[in-house]
Backbone bond lengths (Angstrom), bond angles and torsions (degrees), N, CA, C in turn:
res aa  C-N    CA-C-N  psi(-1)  N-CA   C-N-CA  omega(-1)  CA-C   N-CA-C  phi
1 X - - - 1.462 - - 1.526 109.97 -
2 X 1.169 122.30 130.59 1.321 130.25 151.57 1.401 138.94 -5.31
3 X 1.544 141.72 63.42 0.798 109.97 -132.68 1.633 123.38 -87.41
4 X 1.601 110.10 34.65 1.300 126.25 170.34 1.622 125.74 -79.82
5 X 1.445 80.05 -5.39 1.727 98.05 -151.38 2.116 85.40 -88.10
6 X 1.427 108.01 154.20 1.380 110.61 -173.02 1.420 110.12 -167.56
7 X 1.049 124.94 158.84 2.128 118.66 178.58 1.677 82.73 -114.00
8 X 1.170 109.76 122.95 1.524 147.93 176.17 1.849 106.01 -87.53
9 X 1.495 106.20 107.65 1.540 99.39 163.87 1.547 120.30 -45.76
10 X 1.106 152.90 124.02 1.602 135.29 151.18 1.279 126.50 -116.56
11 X 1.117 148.79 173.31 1.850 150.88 -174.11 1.079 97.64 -62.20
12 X 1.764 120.35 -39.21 1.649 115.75 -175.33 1.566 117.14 -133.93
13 X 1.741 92.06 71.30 1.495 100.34 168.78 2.063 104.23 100.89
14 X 1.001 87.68 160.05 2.032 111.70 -170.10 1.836 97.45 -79.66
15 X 1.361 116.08 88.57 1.751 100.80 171.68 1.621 111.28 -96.47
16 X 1.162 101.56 158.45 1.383 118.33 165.46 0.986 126.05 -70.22
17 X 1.499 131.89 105.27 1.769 104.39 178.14 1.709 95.66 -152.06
18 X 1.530 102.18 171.63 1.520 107.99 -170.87 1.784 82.26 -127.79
19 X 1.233 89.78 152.35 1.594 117.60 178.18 1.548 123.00 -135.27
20 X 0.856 133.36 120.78 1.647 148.34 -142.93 1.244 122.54 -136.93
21 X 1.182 165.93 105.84 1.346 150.31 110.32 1.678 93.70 169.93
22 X 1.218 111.07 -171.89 1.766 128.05 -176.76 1.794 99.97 -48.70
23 X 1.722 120.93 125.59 1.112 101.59 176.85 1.538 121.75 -93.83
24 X 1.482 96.84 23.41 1.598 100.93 -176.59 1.383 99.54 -94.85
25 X 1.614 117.12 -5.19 1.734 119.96 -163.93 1.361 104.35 -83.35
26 X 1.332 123.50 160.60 1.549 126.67 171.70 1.370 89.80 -50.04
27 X 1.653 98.04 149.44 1.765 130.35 147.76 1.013 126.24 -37.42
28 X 1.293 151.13 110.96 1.463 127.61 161.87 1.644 97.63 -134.15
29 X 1.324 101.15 133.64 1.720 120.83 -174.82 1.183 111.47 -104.64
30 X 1.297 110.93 142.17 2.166 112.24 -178.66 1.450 92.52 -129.85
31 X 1.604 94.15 151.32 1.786 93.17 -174.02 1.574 74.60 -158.89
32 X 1.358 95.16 123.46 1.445 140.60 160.91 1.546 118.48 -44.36
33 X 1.929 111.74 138.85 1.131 104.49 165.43 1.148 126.41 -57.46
34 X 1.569 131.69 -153.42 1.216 145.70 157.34 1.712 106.19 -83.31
35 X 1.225 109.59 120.23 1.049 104.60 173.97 1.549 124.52 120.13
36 X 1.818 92.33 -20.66 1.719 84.97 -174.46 1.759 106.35 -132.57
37 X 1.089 106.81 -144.07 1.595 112.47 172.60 1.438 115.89 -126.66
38 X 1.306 99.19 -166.76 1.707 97.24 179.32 1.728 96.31 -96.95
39 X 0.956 128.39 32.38 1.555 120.14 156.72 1.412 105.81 -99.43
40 X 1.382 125.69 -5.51 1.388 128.84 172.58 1.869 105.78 -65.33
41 X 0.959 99.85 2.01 1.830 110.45 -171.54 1.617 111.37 -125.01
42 X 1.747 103.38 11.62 1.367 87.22 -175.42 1.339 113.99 -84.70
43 X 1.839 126.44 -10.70 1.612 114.86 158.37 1.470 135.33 -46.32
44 X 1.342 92.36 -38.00 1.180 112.92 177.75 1.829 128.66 -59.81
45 X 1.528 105.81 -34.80 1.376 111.07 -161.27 1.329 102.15 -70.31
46 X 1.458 143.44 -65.85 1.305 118.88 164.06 1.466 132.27 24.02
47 X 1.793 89.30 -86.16 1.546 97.26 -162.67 1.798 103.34 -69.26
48 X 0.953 114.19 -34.64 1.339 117.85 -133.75 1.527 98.28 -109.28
49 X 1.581 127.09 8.23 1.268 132.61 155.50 1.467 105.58 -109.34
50 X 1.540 128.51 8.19 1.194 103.74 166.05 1.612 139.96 -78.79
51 X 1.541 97.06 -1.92 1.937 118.46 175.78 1.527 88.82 -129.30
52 X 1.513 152.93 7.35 1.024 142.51 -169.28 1.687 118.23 -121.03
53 X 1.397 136.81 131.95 1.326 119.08 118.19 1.190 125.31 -14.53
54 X 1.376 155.83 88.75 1.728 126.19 -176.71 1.418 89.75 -98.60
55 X 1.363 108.34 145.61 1.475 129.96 -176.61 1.684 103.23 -121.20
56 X 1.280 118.41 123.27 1.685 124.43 167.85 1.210 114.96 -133.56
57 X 1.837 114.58 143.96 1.435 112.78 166.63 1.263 101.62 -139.84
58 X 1.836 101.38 -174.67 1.897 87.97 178.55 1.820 66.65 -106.19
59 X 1.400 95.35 170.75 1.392 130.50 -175.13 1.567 108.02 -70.89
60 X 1.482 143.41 116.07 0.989 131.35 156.43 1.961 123.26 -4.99
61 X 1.072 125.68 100.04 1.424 128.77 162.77 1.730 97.76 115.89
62 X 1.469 120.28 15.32 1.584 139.41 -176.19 1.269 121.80 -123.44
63 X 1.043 125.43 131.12 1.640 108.10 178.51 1.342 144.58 50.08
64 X 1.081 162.16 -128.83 0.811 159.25 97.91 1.660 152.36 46.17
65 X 1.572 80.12 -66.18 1.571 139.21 -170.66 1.669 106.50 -78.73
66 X 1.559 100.72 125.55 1.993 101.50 -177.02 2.087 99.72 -32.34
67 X 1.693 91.95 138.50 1.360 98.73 171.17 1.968 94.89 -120.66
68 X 1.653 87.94 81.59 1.841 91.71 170.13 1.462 95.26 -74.98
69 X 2.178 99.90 165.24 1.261 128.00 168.39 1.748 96.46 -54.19
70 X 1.159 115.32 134.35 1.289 133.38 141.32 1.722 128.79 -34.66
71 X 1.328 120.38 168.41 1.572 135.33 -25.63 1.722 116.58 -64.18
72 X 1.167 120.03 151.11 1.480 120.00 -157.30 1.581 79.94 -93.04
73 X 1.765 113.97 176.02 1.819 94.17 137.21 1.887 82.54 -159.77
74 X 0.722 99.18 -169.71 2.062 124.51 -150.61 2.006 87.02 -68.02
75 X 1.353 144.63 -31.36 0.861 109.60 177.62 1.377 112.17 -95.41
76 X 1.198 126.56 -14.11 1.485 122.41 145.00 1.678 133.21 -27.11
77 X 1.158 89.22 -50.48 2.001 115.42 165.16 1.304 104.77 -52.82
78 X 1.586 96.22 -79.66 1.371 114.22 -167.40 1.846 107.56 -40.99
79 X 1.414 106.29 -65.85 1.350 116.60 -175.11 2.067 115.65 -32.17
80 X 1.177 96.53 -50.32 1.626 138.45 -175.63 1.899 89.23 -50.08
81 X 1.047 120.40 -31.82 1.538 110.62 -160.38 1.654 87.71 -109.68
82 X 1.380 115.52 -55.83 1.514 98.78 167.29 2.023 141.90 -44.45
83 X 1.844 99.64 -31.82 1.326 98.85 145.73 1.400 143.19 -90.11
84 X 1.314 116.12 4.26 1.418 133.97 147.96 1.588 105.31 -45.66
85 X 1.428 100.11 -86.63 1.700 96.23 164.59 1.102 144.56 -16.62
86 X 1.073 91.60 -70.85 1.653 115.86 166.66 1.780 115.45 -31.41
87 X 1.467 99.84 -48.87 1.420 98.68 -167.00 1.614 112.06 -84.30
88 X 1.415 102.27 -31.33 1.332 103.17 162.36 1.300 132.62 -87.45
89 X 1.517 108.24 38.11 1.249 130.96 -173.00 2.041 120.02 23.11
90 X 1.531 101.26 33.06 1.568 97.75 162.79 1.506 125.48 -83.41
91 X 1.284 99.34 135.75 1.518 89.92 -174.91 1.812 142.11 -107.97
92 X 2.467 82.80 13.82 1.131 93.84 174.38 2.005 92.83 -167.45
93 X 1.211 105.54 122.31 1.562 123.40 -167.76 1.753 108.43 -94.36
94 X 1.300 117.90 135.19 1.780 95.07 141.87 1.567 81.74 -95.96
95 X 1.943 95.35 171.13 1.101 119.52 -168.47 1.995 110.66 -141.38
96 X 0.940 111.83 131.95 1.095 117.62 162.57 1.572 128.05 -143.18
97 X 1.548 109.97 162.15 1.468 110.70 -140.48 1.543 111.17 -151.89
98 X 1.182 144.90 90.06 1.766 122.20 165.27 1.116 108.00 -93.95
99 X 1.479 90.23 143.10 1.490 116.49 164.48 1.374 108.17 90.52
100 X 1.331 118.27 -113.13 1.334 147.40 -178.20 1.785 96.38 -80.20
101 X 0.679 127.54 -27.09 1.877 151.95 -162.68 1.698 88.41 -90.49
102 X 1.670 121.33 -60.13 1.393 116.66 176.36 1.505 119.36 -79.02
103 X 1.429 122.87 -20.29 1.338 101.61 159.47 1.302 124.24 -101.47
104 X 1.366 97.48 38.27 1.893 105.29 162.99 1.566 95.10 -98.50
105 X 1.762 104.85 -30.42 1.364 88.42 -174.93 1.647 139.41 -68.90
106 X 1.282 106.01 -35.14 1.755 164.59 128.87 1.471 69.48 1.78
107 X 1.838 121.87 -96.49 1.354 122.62 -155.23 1.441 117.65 -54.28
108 X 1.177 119.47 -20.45 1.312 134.35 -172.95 1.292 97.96 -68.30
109 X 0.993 101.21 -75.63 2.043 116.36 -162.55 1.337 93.07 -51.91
110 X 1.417 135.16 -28.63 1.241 132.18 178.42 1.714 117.93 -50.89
111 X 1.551 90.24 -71.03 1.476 125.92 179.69 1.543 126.26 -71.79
112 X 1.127 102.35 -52.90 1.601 109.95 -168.90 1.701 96.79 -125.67
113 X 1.520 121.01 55.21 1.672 104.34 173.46 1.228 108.54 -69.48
114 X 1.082 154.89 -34.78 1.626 158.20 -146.26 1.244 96.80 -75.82
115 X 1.327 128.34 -48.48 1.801 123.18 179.32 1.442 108.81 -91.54
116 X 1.046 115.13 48.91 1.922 130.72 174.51 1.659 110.60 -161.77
117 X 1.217 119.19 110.67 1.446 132.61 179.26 1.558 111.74 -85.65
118 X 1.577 122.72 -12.62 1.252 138.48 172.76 0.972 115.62 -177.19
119 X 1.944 127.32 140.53 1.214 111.19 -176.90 1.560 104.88 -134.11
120 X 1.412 140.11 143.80 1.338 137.78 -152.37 1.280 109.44 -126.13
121 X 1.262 116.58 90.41 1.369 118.26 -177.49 1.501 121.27 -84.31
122 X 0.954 120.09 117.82 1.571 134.14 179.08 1.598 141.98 -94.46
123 X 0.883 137.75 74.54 1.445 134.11 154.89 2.053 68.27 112.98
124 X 1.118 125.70 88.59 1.419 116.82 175.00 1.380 117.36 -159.50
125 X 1.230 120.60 -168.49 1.442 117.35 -175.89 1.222 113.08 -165.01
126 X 1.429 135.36 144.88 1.293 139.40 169.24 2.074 119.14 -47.03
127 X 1.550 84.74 -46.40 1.391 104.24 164.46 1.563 125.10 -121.95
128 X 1.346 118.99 96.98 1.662 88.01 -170.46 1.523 112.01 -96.44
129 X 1.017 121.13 162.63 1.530 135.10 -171.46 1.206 104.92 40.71
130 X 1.862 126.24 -157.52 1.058 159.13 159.93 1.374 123.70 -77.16
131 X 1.529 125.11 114.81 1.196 102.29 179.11 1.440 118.85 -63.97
132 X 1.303 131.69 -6.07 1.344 131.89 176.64 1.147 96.38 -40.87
133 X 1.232 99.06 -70.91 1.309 126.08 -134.54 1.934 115.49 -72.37
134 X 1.430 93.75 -18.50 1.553 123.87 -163.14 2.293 73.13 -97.82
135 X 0.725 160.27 30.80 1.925 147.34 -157.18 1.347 67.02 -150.21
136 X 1.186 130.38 -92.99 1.734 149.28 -108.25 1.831 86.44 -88.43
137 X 1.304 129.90 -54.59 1.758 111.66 144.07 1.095 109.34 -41.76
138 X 1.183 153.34 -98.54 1.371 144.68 -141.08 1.654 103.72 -33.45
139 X 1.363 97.24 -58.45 1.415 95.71 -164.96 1.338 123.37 -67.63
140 X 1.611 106.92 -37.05 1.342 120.73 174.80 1.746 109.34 -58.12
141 X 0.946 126.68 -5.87 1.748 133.68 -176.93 1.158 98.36 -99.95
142 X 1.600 122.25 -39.30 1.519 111.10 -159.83 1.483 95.34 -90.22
143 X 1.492 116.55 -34.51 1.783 105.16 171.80 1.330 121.53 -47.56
144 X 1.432 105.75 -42.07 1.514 108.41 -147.07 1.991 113.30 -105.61
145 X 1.318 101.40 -4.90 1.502 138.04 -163.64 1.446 100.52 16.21
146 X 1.008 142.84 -143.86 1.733 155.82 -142.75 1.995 94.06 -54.49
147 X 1.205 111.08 -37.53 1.542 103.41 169.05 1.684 117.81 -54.66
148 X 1.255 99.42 -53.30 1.627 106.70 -172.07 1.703 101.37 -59.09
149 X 1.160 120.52 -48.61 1.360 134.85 -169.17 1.885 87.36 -67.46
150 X 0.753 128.51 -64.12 1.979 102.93 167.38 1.017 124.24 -44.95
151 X 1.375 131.94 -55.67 1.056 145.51 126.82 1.695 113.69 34.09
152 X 1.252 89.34 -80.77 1.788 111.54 -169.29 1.819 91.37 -75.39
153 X 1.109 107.30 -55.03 1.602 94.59 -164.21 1.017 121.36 -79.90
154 X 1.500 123.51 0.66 1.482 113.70 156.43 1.668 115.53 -79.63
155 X 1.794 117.34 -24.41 1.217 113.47 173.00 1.874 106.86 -96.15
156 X 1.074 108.56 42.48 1.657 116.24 176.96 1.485 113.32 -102.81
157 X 1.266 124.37 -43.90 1.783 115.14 -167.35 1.673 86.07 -71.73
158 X 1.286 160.68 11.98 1.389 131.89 155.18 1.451 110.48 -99.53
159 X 1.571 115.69 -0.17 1.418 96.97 166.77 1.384 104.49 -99.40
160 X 1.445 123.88 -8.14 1.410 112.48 -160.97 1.493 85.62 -111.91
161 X 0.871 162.69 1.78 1.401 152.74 -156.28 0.990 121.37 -159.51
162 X 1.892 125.96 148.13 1.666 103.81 178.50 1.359 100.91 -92.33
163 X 1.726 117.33 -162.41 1.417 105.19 -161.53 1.691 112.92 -79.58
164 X 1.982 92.80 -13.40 1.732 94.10 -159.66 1.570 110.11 -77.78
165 X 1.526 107.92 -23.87 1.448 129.08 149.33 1.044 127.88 -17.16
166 X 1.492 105.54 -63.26 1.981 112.88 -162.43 1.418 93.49 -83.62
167 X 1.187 108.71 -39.21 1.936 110.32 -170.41 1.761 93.15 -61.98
168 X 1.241 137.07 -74.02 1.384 161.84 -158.97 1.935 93.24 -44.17
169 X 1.159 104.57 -57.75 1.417 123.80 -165.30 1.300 131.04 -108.67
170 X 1.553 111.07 45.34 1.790 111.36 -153.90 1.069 103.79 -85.31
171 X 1.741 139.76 -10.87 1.408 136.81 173.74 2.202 94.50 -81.87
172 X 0.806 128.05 -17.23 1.611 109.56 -159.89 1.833 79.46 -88.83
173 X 1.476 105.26 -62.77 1.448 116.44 -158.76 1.571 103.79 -51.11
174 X 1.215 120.94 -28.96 2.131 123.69 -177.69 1.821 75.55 -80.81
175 X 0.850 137.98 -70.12 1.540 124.36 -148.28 1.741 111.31 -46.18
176 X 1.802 96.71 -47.81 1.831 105.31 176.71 1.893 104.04 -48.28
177 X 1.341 96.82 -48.37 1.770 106.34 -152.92 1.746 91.37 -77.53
178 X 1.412 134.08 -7.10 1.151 108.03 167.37 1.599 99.36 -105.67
179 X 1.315 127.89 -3.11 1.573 102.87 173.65 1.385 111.12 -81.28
180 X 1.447 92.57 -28.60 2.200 93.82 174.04 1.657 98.24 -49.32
181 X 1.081 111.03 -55.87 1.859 117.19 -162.72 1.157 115.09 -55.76
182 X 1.183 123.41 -10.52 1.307 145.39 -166.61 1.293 139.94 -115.60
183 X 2.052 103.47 -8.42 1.426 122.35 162.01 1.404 126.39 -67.28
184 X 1.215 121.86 170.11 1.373 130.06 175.57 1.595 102.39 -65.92
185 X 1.283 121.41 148.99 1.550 109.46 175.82 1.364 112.96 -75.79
186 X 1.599 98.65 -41.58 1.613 105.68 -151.73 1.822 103.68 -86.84
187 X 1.558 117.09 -3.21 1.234 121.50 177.82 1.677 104.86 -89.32
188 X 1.434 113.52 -42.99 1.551 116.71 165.95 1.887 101.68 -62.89
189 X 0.818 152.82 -57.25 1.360 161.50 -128.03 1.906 83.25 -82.47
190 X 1.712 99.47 -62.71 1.478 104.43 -172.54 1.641 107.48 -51.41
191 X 1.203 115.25 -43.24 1.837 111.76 -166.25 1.475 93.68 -72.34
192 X 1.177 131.49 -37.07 1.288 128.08 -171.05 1.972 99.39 -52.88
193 X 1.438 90.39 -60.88 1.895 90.91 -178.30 1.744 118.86 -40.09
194 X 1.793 109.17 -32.46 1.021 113.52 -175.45 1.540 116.08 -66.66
195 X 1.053 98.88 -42.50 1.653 113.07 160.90 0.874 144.74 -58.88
196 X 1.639 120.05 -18.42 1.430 134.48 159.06 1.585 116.64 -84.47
197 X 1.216 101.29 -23.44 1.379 103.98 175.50 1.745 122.92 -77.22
198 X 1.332 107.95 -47.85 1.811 135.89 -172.39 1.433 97.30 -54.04
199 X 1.204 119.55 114.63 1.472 123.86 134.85 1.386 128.43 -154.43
200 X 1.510 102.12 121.93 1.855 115.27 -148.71 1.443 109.23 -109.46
201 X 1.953 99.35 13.29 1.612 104.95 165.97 1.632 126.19 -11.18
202 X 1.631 76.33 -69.14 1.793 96.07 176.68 1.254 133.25 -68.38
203 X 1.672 119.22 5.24 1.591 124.81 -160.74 1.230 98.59 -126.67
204 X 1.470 113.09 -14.49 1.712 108.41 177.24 1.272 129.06 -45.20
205 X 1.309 109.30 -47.27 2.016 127.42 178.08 1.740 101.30 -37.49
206 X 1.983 107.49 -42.04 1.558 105.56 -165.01 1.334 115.87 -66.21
207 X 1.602 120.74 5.01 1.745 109.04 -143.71 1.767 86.77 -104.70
208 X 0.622 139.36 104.53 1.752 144.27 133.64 0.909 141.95 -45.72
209 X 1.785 117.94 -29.68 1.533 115.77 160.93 1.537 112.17 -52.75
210 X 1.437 104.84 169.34 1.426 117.68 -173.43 1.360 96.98 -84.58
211 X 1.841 119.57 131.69 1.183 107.57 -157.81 2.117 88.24 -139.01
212 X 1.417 98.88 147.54 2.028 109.07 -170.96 1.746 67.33 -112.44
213 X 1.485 114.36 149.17 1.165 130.57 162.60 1.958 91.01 -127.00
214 X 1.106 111.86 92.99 1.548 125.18 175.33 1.732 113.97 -77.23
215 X 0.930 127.48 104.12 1.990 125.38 177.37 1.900 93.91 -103.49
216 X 1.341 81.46 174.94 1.366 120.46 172.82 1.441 110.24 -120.65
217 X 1.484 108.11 119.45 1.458 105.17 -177.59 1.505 121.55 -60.36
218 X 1.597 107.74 -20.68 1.445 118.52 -175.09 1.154 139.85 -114.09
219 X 1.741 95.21 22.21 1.637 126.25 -148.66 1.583 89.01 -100.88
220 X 1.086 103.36 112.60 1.867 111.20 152.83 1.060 154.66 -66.05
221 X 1.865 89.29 -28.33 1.645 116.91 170.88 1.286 94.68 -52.74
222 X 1.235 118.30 -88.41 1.370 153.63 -125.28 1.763 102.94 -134.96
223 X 1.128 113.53 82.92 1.358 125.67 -153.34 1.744 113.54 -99.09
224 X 1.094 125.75 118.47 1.808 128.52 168.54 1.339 101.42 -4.88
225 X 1.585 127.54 -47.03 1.394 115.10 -170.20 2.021 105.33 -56.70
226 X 1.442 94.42 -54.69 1.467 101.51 -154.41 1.876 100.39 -56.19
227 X 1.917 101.82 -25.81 1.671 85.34 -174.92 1.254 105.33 -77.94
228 X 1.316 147.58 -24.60 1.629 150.87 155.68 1.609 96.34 -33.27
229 X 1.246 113.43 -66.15 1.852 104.19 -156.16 1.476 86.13 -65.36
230 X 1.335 150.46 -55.24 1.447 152.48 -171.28 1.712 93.21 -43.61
231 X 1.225 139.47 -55.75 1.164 150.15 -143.45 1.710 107.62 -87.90
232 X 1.621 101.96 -29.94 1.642 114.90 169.80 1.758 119.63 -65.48
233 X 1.376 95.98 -24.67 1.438 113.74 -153.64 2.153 98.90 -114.56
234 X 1.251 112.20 -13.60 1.165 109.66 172.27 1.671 137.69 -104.31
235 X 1.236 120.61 73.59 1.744 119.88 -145.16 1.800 97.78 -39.50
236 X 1.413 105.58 149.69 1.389 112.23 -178.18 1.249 119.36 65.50
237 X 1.289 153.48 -9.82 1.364 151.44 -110.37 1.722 84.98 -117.32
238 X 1.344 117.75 149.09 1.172 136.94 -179.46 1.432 108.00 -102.37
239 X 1.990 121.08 148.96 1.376 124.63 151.05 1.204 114.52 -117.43
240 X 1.209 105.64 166.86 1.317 123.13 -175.61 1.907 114.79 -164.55
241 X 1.255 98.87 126.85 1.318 114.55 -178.03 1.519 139.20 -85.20
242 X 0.976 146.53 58.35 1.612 114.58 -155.98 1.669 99.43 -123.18
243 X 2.060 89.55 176.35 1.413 99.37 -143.79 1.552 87.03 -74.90
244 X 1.624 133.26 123.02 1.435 125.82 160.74 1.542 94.92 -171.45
245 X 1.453 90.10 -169.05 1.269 107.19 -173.64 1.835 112.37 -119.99
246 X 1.162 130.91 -108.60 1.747 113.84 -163.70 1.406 93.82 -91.03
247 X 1.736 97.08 -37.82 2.204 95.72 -152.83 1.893 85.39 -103.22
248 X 1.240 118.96 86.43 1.638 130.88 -145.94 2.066 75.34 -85.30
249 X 1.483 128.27 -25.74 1.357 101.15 -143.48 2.092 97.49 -96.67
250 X 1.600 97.23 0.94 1.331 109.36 168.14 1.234 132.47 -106.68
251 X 1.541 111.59 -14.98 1.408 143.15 163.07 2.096 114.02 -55.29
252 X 1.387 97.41 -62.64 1.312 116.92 -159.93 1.818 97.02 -145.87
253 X 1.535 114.84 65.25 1.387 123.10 176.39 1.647 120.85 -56.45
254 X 1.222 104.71 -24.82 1.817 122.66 -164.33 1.664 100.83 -95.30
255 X 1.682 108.33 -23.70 1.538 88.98 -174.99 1.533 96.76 -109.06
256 X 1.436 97.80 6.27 2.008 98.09 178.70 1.644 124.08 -93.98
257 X 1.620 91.50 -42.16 1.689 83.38 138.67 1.125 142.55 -132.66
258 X 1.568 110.54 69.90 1.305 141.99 147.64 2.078 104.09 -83.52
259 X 0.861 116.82 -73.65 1.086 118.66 -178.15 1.987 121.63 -63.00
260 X 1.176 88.98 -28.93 1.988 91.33 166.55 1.503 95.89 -77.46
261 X 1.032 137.01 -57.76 1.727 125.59 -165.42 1.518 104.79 -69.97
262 X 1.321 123.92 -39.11 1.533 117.45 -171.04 1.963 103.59 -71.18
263 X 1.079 105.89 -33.46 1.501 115.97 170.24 1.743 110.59 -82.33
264 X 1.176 127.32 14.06 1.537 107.26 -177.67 1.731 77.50 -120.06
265 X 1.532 129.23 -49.03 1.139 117.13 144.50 1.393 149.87 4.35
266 X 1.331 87.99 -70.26 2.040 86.41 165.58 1.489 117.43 -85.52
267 X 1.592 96.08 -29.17 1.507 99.15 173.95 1.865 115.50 -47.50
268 X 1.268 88.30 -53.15 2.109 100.57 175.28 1.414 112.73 -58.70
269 X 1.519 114.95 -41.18 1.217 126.11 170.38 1.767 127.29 -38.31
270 X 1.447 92.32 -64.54 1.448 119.74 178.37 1.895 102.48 -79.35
């Protein structure tokens, strides 16, 4: 194990997180899709602790990280990254996030912009999916518990990946599909609820931090369109494209942070 990696006292519950680079450097926080941990960020740490604090956790109901009774919902999340902070007494983060990871961020910039200097939303959406569709998982995990959770991660590298990906990369993509297999049910089941519930369509206009709306050109989840409509609705808000599919920062690592550092950049700049 890592030996950055540590369970962190906080106001709400013991998280997991790894911490990285100069601690006199700005903050910068990563928050995980649905589904994985903060080792889903270990390409990343390199670049992105060399001007940074880097801050990681697994996500409430992931890893590590308290697995409370269910249903979760986005200020639960949200809250969860502010006592992260908290304990490591920072008193102002950039933040970045896919997926489920970006609409924690989404809630942030909403709620708490003042303790975020930039926030980098990734492979995400104002609304993602269906809540149907986000119930009938939930439930199907909580019926079926550690089965269902295989389940999903053997049908996972086609939502998270394109096809040239899984072929190209069959040791990274078995590593994702056994940490999915390997979560709590009822902590995945709960984020799932959070997700059927969340939609901050209408709250976007409030966000003022300096905000990267990052897609995947080949991402289905969470598709180029939805970061455009995010991008209509966010004054100033930045895009950015690169070649991948859902989990864009394991897909295409070189053009993912290329575009988070050149954007935390102007962000410091400005």
């Amino acid at each position: 194990m890592n030996h950055s990696v540590f369970q962190l006292n906080t106001r709400r519950g013991e998280f997991r997180v790894a911490v990285e680079g100069d601690p006199a450097a700005p903050a910068f926080i990563l928050s995980n899709s649905l589904g994985t941990t903060l080792e889903m960020w270990d390409p990343q740490v390199a670049a992105l602790s060399k001007r940074h604090r880097l801050i990681r956790y697994d996500t409430r109901g992931h890893g590590g990280s308290p697995v409370t009774s269910g249903p979760y919902d986005f200020g639960d999340l949200g809250q969860d990254v502010l006592a992260v902070l908290d304990a490591l007494q920072v008193e102002q983060a950039a933040f970045c996030g896919i997926s489920m990871g970006g609409h924690t961020g989404l809630w942030l910039g909403i709620h708490a912009g003042p303790r975020f200097s930039a926030i980098a939303i990734c492979n995400s959406a104002a609304k993602i999916g269906s809540e149907q569709a986000w119930r009938e998982r939930a439930a199907m995990v909580r019926a079926k518990g550690a089965d269902g959770m295989r389940a999903l991660a053997e049908s996972a590298p086609s939502r998270w990946f394109t096809e040239a990906c899984v072929q190209a990369q069959p040791a990274m993509v078995r590593r994702m599909q056994d940490g999915l297999s390997g979560l709590n049910p009822e902590g995945y089941a709960s984020c799932c609820d959070a997700l059927a519930a969340s939609d901050l369509r209408n709250d976007l206009e409030r966000i003022a931090v300096p905000t990267l709306l990052l897609a995947g050109e080949f991402d289905p989840v969470c598709t180029v369109a939805d970061a455009q409509a995010m991008q209509a609705d966010i004054a100033g808000s930045r895009l950015a494209v690169v070649p991948a599919s859902h989990i864009s920062n394991l897909e295409a690592p070189q053009a993912f942070d290329k575009a988070v550092l050149d954007f935390l950049a102007g962000a410091a700049a400005a």
